[in-house]
N, C-alpha and C positions, 0 to 999 in steps of 0.2 A: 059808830066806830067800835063800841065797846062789844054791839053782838057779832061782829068781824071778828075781832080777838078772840073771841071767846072758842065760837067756829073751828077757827083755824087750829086751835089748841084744842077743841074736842079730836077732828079732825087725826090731826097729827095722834093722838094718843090709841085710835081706834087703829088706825091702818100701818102704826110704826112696829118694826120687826123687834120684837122681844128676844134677846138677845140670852139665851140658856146658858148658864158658863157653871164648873164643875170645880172638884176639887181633887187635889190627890193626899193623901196623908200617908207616912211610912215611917217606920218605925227601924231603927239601924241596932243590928245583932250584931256581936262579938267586938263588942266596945271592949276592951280592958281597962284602959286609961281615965276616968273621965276631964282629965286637963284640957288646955284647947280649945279648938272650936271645928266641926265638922263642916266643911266646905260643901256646897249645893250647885248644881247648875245642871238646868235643865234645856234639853234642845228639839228642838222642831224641824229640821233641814237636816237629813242624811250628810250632804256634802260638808257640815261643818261640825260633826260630832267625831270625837272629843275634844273639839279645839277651843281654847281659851278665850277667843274671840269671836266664837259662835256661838254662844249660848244664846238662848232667847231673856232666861233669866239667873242670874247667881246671885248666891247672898251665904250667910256663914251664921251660925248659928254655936252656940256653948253648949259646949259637950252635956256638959253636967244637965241643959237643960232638955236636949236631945234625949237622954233616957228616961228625964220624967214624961214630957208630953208627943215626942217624936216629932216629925216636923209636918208643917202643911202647907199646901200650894196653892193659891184660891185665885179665883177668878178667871178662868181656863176657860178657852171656846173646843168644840168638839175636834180632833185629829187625832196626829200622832206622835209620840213623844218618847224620848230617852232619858233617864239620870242620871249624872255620875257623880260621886261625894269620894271625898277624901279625908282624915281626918289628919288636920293638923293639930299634932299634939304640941309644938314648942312653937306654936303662935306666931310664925313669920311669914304667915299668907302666900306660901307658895307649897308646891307640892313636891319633897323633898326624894331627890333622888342620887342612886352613884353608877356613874355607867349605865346610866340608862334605865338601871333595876330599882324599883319602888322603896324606899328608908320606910314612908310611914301608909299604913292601911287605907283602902280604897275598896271602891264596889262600884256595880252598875245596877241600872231597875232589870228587872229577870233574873238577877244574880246569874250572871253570864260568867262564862269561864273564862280566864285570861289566859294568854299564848304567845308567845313574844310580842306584846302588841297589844295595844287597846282592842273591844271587841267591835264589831260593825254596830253601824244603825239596826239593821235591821233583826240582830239579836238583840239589842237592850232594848227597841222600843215596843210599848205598847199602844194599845188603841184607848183614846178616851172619849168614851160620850156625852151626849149632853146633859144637864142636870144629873150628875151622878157625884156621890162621893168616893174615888176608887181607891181601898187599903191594901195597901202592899207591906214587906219587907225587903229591907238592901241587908244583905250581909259585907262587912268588913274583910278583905282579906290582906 
């Protein structure tokens, strides 16, 4: 019975799909403020970027610690991907607005232009391969 187990766990280890996963690391320019914490979320699905409820992953990160180390993303399988960050500088976990028009600084991955309007999927995302570590910049605007 024991050389069964044993087998089946050779087995399994020879012919299972090793799974390559990647990282992204970025670094966020024209910080002024360091109070806060700069909000993260990254999406995978064209249809649900930039919405609050589509992200694949968000998480929020201290400012202050965003300029020492920049932020990183780990464990990512190969596709395609967009950023968007925001920074909240007075700490109420929403992204503050009047009319519509932005109160506190934002950016996407590509450093995409903005136009009345969030920009598309298809301008903020890039392509991520397998077993890669890929460095970017988001600029603040």
């Amino acid at each position: 019975m024991a050389r069964l187990s044993i087998f089946f766990l050779f087995f399994f280890f020879i012919t299972g799909k090793k799974v390559l996963t990647s990282e992204i690391i970025f670094f966020v320019k024209n910080i002024t403020d360091n109070s806060g914490f700069i909000h993260v979320a990254l999406y995978n699905d064209p249809m649900m970027f930039p919405k609050g409820d589509g992200k694949l992953l968000g998480f929020k990160k201290k400012t202050s610690n965003v300029l020492k180390e920049g932020i990183l993303i780990k464990d990512l399988e190969m596709g395609r991907y967009a950023i968007a960050i925001f920074h909240d500088e007075n700490n109420n976990d929403k992204f503050d607005t009047f009319l519509g028009i932005p109160k506190e600084k934002f950016g996407f991955s590509n450093n995409v232009k903005v136009f009345l309007g969030p920009p598309k999927f298809s301008e903020a995302s890039f392509f991520l391969s397998d077993n890669i570590k890929l460095k970017m910049e988001i600029e603040l605007k």
